[in-house]
C-alpha angles and dihedrals in degrees: 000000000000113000129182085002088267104062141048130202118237104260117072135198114278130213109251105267110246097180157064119264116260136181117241106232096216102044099025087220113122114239128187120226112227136181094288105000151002129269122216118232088254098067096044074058102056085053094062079051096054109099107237089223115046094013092235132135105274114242117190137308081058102183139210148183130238085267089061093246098149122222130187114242094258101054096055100073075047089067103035096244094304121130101239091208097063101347100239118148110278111204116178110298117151124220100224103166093057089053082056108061082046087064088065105052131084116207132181124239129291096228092055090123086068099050107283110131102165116109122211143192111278083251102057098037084090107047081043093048094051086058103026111142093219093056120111129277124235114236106267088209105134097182087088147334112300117167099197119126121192151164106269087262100048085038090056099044092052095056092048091045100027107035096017094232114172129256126216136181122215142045097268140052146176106213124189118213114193143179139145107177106097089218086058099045091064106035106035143130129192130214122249130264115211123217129199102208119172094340088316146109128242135173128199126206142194135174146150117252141160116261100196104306095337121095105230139163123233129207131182139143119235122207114228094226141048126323094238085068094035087076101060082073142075142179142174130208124200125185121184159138139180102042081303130124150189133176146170119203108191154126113287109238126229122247101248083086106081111234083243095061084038090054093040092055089047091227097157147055105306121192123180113236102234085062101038071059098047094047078049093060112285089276101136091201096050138083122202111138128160129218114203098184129165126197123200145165129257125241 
């Protein structure tokens, strides 16, 4: 079943069986011949284990009704306790026999078409799945709400074509934040600026945000990729006027880290906003604030 556009779940659609059950002489497992192949045992087994409903893998309680028809534990608040098989009431039996034979079975990750080869007991697919390294990454666009997820490259490639971020080469910038509606000087978010830095991707952020009961204005950079190779960087940012300044000096953060959670812990250059409006020319209405920022690479 594709899901997202960039990942399948392990189960995939089978042609309709035409024919009898037989054993294979050489291997003794039974296999079942189909239009154009034949199907092990296992994966008529993984059908058993595909909920009817949502067409995921079933994880206890597995439930039944009294017909036997089997549900996943989800579905069943989704079909007001009615068995959508025959729509008999469906209580709380649980199919135990079925969670058993799962207990049997080894399956590979779901996110194996990004890169993931490991199998894993029917039991621990899920907990791996949830912090597998190969699964997609949400879009760090905080402009607005975007629910892609994507690999780095087709993640990349969305925010330049879909959100018209832009891309930059190179380990240092000068970037120039303005505004000069009062509204948007206290409410605003800016939209992010990538970096390829040695053969990697970057994004810098900056918005304005309460801190208790202070306007500031938050800065930090975010790593697109895991947070293991996140830390073999740094970078600083220092923003300034007036023979003043201000600077942060960090690890950039993965983005598997939302810029919310980024932004709650404080982990970035703050700078309260009567002074970013005071480094902008003393106007208290305008905006024009300057990042000087450097990444570079650990030894």
């Amino acid at each position: 079943m594709t899901r997202g556009g960039v990942c399948k779940d392990v189960t995939e659609s089978h042609p309709k069986i035409v024919s009898t059950s037989k054993p294979d002489p050489k291997t003794n497992i039974i296999t079942k011949t189909t239009e154009n192949h034949t199907i092990s045992s296992t994966h008529v087994v993984y059908e058993l284990l595909e909920c009817p409903m949502c067409r995921k893998l079933m994880y206890p309680p597995i439930l039944q009704c009294r017909n036997g028809h089997t549900l996943c534990s989800n579905c069943k608040s989704k079909v007001h306790n009615c068995c959508p098989m025959c729509h008999c009431e469906l209580g709380n039996i649980r199919c135990l026999a079925l969670e058993k034979v799962a207990e049997s079975l080894d399956l590979p990750c779901r996110h194996k078409p990004l890169g993931c080869h490991e199998i894993f007991p029917y039991y621990s697919k899920l907990n791996h799945e949830v912090k597998c390294r190969f699964r997609p990454y949400n879009c760090p666009y905080a402009g607005s709400k975007c629910s892609v997820t994507a690999d780095v490259a087709n993640l990349v490639t969305h925010l330049k074509n879909d959100h018209n971020v832009d891309m930059h080469d190179g380990c240092t910038f000068n970037h120039r934040y303005v505004k000069s509606n009062p509204h948007e000087v206290e409410n605003a978010t800016w939209m992010l600026t990538v970096f390829n830095c040695y053969g990697r991707q970057f994004c810098l952020h900056f918005e304005a945000f309460q801190l208790g009961m202070a306007p500031v204005y938050i800065s930090f950079l975010r790593f697109i990729g895991e947070d293991s190779e996140a830390k073999n960087f740094s970078y600083s940012l220092e923003v300034g006027g007036y023979g003043r300044k201000l600077t942060w000096q960090g690890v950039p953060r993965s983005i598997r880290d939302s810029h919310q959670v980024i932004r709650d812990s404080q982990d970035g250059l703050i700078i309260p906003r009567k002074l970013a409006l005071f480094f902008s020319g003393g106007n208290r209405k305008e905006l024009k604030l300057r990042v000087i920022g450097r990444i570079w690479k650990e030894q």
